[in-house]
Backbone as CSV, one residue per row, in Angstrom:
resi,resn,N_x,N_y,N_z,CA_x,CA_y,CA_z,C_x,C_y,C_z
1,UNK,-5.666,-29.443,14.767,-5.360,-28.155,15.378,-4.105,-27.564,14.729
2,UNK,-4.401,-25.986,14.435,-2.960,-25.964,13.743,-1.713,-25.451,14.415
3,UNK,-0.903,-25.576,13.916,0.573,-25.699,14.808,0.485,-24.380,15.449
4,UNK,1.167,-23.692,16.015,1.701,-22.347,17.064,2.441,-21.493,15.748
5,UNK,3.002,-22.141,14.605,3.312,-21.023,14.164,2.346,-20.564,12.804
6,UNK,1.651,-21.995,12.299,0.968,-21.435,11.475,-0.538,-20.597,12.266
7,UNK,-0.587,-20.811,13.422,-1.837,-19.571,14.291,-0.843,-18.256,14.384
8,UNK,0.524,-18.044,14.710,0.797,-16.692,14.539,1.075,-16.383,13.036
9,UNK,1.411,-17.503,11.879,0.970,-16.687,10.645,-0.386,-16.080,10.314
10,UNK,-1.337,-16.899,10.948,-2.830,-16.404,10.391,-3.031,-14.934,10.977
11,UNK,-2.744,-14.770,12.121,-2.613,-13.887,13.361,-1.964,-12.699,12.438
12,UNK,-1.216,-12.765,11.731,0.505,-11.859,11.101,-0.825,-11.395,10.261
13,UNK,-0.755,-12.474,9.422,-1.719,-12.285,7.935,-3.211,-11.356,8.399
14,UNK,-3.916,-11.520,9.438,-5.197,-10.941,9.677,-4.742,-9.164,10.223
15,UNK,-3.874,-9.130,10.548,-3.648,-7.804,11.029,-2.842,-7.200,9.869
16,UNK,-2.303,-7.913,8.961,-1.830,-7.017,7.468,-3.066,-6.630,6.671
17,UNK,-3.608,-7.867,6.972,-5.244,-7.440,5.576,-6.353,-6.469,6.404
18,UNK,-6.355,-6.230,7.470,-7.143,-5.624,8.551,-6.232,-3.846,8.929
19,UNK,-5.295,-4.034,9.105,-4.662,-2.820,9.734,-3.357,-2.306,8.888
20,UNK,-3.108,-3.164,7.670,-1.587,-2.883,7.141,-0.441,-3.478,8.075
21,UNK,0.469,-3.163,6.709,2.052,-3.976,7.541,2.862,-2.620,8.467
22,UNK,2.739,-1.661,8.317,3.092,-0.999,9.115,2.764,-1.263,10.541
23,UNK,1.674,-1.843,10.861,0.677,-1.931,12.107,1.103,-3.434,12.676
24,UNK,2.460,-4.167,12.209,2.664,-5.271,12.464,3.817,-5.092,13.504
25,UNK,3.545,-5.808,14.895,4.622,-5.815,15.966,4.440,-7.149,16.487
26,UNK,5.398,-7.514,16.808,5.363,-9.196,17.307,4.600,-9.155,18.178
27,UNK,4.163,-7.665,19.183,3.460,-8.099,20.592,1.709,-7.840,19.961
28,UNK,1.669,-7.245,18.770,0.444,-7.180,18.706,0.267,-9.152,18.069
29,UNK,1.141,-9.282,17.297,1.244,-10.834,17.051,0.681,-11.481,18.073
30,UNK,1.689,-11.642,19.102,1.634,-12.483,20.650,-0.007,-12.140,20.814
31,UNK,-0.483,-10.763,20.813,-1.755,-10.759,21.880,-2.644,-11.397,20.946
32,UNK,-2.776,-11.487,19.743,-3.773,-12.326,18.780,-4.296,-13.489,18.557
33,UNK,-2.262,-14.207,19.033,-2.450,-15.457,19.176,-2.493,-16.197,20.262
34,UNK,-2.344,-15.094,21.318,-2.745,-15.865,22.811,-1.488,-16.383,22.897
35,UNK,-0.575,-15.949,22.759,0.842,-16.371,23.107,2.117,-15.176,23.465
36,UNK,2.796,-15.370,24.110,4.076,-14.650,24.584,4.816,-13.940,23.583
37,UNK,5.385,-12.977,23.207,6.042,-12.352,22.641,7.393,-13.139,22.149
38,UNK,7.825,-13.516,23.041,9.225,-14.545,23.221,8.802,-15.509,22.032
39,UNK,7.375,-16.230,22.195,6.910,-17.423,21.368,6.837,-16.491,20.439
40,UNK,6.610,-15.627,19.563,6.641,-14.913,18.397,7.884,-15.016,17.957
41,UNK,9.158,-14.745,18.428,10.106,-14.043,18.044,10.937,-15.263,17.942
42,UNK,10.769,-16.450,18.511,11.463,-17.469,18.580,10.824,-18.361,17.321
43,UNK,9.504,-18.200,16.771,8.902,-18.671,15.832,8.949,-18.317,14.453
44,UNK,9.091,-17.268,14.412,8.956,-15.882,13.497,10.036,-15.136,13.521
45,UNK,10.922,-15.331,14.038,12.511,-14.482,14.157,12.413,-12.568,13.550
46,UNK,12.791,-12.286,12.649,12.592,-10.939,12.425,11.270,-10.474,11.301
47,UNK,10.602,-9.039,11.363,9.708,-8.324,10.322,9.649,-9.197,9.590
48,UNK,11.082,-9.085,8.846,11.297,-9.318,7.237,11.253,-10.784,7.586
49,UNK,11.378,-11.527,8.303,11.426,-13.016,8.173,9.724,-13.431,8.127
50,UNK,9.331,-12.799,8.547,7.599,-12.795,8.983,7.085,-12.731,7.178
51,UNK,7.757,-11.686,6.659,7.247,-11.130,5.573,7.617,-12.741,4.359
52,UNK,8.424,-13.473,4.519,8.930,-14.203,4.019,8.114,-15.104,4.281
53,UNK,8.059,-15.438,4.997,7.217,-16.601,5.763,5.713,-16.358,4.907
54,UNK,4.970,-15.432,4.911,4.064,-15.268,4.327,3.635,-15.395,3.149
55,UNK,4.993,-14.542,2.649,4.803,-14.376,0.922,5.039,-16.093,0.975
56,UNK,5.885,-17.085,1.489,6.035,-18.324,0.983,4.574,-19.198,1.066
57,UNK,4.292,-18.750,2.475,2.316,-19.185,2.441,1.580,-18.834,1.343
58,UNK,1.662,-17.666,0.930,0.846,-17.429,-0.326,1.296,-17.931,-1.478
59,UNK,1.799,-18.207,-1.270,3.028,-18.922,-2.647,1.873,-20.374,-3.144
60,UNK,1.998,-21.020,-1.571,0.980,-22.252,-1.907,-0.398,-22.151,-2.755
61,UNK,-0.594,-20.762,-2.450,-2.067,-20.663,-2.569,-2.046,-20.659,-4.413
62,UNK,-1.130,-19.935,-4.742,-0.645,-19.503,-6.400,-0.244,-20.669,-7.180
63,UNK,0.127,-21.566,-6.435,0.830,-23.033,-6.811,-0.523,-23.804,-6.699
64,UNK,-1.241,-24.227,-5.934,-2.442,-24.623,-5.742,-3.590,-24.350,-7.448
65,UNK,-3.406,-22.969,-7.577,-4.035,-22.732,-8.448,-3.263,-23.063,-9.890
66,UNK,-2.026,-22.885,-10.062,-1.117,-23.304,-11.167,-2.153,-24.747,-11.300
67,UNK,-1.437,-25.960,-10.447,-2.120,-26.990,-10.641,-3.204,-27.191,-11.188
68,UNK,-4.664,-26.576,-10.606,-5.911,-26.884,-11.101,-5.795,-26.348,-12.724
69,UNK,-5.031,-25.058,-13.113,-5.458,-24.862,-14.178,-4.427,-25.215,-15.297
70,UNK,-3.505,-25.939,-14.988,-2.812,-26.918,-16.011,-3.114,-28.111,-15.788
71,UNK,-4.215,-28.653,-14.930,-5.002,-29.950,-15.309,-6.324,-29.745,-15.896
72,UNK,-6.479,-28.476,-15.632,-7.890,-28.396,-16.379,-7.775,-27.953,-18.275
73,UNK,-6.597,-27.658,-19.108,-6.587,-27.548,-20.147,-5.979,-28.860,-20.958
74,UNK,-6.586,-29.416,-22.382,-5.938,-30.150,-22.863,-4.407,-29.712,-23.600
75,UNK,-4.117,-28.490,-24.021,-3.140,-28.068,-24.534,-2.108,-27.451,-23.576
76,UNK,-1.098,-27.678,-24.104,0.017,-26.975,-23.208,0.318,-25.679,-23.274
77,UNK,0.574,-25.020,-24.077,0.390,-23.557,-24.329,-0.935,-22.713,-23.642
78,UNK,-1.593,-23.297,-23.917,-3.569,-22.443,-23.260,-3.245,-23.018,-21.808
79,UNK,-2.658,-24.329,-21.442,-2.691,-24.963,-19.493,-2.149,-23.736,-19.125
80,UNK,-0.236,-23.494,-19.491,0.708,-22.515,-19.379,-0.335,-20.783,-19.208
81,UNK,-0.556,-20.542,-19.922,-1.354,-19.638,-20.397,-2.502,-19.201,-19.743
82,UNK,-3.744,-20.177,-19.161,-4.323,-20.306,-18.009,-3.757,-20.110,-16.483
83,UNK,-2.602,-20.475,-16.197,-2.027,-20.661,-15.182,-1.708,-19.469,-14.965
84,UNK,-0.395,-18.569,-15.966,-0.485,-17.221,-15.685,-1.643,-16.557,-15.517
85,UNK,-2.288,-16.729,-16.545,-3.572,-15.418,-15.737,-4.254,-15.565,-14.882
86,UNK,-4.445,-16.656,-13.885,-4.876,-16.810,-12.844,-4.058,-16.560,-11.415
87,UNK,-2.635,-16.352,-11.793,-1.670,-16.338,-11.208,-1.467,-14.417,-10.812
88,UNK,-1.651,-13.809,-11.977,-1.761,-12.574,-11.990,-2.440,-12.456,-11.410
89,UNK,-3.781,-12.348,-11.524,-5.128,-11.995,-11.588,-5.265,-12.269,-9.722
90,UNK,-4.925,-13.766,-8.699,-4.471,-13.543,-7.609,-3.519,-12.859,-7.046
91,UNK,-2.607,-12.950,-7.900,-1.818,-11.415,-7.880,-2.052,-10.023,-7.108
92,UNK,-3.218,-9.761,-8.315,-3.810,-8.349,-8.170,-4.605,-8.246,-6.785
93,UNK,-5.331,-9.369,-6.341,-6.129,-9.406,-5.283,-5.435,-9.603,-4.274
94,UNK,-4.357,-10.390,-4.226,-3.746,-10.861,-2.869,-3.380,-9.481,-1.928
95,UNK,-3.765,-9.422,-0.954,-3.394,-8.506,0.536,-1.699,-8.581,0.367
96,UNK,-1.215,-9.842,0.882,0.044,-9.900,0.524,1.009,-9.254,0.093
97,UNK,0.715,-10.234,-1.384,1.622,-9.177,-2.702,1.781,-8.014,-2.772
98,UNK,0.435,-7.514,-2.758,-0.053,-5.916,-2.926,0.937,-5.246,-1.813
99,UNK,1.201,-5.831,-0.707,1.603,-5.293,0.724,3.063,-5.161,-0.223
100,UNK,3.663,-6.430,-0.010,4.794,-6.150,-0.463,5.670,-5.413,-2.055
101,UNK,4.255,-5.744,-2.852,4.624,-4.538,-3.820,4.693,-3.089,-3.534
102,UNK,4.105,-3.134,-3.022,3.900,-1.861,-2.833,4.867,-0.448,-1.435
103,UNK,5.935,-1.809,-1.000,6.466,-1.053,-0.099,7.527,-0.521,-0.676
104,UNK,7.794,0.747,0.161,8.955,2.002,-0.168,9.595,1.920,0.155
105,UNK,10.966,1.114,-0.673,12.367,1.298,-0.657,12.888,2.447,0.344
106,UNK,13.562,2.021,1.294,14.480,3.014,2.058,13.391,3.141,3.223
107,UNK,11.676,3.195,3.326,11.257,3.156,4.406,11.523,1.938,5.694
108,UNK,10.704,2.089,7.115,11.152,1.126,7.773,9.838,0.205,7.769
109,UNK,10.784,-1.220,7.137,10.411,-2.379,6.487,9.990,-2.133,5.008
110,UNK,10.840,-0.840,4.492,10.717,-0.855,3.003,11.148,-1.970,2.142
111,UNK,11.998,-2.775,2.537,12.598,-3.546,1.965,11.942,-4.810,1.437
112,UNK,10.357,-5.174,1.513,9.929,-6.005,1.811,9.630,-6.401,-0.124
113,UNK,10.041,-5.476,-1.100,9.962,-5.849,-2.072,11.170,-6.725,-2.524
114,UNK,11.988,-6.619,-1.828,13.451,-7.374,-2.161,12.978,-9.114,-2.228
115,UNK,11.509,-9.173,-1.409,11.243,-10.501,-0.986,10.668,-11.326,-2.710
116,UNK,10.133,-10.603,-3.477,9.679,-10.979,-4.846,10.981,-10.486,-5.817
117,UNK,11.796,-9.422,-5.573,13.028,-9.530,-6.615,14.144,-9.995,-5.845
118,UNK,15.224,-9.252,-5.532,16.804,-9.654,-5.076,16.474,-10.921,-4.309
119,UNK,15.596,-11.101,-3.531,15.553,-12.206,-2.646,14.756,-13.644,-3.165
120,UNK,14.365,-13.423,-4.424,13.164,-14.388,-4.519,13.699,-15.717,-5.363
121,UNK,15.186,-16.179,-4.802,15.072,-16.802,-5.345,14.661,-18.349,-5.087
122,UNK,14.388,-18.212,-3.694,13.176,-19.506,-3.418,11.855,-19.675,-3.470
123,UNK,11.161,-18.389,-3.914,10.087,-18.544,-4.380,10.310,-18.845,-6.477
124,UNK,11.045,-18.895,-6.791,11.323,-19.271,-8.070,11.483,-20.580,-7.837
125,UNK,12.421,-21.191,-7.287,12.982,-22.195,-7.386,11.173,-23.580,-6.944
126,UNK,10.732,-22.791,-5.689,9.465,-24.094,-4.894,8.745,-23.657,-6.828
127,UNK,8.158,-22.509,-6.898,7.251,-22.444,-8.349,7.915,-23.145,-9.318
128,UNK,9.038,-23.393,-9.962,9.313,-24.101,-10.803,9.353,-25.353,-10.561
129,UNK,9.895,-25.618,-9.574,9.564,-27.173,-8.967,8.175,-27.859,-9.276
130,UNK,7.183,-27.101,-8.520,5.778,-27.552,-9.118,4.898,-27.293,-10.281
131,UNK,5.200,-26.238,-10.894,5.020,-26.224,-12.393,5.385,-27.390,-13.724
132,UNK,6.730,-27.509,-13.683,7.641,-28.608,-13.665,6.506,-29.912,-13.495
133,UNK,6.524,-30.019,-12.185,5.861,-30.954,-12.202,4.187,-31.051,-12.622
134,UNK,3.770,-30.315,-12.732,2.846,-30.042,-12.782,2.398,-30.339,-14.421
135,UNK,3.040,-29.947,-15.371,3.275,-29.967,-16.709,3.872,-31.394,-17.116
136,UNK,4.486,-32.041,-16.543,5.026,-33.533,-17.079,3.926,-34.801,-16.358
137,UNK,2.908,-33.826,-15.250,1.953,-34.862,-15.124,0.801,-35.033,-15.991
138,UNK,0.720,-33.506,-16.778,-0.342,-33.670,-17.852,0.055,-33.345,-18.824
139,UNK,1.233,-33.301,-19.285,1.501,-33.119,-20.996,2.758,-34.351,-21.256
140,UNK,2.859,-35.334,-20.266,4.116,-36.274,-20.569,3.868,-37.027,-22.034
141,UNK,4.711,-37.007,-22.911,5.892,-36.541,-23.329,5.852,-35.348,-24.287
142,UNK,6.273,-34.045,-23.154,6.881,-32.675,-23.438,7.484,-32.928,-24.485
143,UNK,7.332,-31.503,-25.163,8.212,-31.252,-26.554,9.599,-30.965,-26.016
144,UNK,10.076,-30.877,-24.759,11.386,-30.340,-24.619,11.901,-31.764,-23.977
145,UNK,13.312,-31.728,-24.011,14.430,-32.536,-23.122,14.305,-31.892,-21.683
146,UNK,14.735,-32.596,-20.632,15.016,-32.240,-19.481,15.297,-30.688,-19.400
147,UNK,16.775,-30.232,-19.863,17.550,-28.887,-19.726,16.626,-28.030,-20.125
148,UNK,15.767,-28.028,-21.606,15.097,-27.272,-22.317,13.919,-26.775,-21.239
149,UNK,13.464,-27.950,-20.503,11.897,-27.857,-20.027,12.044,-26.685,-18.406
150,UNK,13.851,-27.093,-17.817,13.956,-26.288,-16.778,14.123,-25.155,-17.296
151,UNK,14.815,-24.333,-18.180,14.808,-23.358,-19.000,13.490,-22.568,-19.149
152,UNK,12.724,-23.404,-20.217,11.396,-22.562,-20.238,10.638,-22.414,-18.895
153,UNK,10.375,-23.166,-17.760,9.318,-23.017,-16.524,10.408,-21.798,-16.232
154,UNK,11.635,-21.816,-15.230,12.380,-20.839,-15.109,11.974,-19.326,-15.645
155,UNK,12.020,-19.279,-17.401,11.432,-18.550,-17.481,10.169,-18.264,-17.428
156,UNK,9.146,-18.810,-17.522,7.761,-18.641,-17.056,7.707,-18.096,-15.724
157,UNK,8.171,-18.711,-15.203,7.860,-18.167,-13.756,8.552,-16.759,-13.299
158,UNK,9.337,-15.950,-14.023,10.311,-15.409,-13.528,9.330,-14.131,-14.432
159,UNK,9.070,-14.392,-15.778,8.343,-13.604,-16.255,6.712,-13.118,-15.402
160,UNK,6.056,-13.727,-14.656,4.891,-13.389,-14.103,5.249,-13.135,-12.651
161,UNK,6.404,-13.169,-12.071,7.097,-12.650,-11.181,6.920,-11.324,-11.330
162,UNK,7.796,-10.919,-12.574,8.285,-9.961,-13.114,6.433,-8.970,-13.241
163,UNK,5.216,-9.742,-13.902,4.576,-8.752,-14.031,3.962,-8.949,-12.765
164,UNK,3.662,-9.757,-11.132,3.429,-9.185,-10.490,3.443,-8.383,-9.938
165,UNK,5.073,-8.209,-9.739,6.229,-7.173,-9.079,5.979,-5.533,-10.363
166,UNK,5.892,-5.608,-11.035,5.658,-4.546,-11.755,5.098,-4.354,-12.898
167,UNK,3.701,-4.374,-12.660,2.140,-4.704,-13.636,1.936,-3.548,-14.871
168,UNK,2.124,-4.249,-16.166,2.367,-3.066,-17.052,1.012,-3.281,-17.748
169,UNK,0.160,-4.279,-17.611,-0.814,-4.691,-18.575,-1.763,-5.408,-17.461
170,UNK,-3.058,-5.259,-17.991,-3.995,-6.617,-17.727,-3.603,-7.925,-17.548
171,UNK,-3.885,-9.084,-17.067,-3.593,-10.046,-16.338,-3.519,-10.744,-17.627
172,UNK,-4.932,-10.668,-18.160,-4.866,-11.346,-19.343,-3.890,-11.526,-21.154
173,UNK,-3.957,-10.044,-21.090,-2.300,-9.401,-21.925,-1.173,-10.310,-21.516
174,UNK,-0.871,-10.277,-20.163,0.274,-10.665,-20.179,0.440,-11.676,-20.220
175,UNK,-0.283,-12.834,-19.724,-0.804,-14.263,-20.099,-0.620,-14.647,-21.373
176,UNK,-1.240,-13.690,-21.923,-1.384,-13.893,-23.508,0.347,-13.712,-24.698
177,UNK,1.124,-12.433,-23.869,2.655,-12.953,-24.051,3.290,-14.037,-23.504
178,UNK,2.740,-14.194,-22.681,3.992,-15.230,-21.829,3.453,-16.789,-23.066
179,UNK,1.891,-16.686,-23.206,1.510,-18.095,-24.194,2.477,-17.889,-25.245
180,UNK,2.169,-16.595,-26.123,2.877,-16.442,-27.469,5.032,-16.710,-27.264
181,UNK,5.662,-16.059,-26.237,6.780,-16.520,-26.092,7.228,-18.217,-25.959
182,UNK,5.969,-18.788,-25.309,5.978,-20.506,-25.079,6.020,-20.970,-26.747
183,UNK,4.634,-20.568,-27.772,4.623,-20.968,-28.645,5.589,-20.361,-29.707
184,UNK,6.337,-19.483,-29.740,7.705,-19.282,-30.035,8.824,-20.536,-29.771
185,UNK,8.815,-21.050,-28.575,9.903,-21.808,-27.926,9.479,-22.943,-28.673
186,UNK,8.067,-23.452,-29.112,7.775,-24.466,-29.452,7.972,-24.900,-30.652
187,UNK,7.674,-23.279,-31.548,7.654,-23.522,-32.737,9.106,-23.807,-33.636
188,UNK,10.385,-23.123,-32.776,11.616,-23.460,-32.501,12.090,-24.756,-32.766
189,UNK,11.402,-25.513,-31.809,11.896,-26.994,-31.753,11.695,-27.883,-32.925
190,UNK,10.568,-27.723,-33.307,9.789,-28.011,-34.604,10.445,-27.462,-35.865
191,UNK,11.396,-26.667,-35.940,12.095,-26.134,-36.805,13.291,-26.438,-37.007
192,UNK,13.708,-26.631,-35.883,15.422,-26.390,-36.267,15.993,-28.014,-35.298
């Protein structure tokens, strides 16, 4: 059975993908989940904490998929490379993201983009963590040292951040830079 707060996340989440985030009030929360308002607010503390809470749920879902598709390639560059564009590409579809990309600075709960830039830096930090790991369970022994390897995920991740938060290309384009900047970094090492 799932906990009280992950039923008022599902609850949060079904009335964003159903009605928008504008249409989000803790009491419409409470009546969804068959629980008290008080139990919302004590669970879920503020909007923007709600909004956090979520984007970090979906986070799993993006990490989930990182995994499968840097175990499913033999090369590290094409795993890397796979991973972004699947990463985008949920990106583009996620209710979520879209919600929070897409909100207007200065409106009320405009702020909710701060949650993928000024604020994101724990969704960087859990994604590099499991990337990271994710990459030394199927490419051990990496072309990089320790420092080098936090460096490049860091940037990986910060770069498909970057094109969720503000999509200049196809999923696959940008995948396809973020590979060519990796095999830059690689070809580096091998050089010098």
């Amino acid at each position: 059975m799932p906990s009280t707060r992950d039923r008022l996340l599902d609850a949060a989440q079904h009335l964003v993908e159903t009605d928008g985030w504008a249409s989000i009030t803790m009491a419409r929360i409470a009546r969804l989940a068959g629980v008290s308002r008080q139990t919302v607010h004590n669970e879920l503390g503020t909007k923007h904490a709600l909004a956090q809470d979520l984007a970090l749920r979906e986070l799993g879902r993006f990490l989930d998929l990182v995994r499968e598709r840097v175990a499913a390639e033999p090369d590290l560059v094409a795993a890397v490379r796979s991973a972004c564009e699947g990463v985008l590409q949920l990106g583009e579809q996620s209710v979520i993201v879209r919600t929070i990309v897409t909100s207007v600075p200065g409106e009320q709960d405009g702020d909710l983009l701060a949650i993928l830039t000024t604020e994101s830096g724990e969704i960087v930090e859990v994604a590099s963590v499991v990337v990271k790991e994710a990459l030394v369970e199927n490419f051990s022994p990496l072309p990089f040292d320790d420092a080098e390897l936090e460096v490049a995920v860091e940037v990986v991740v910060r770069l498909v951040l970057s094109f969720i938060t503000r999509p200049s290309k196809p999923a696959a384009q940008a995948a396809d830079d973020i590979a060519w900047i990796l095999r830059l970094a690689l070809a580096g090492k091998t050089t010098g």
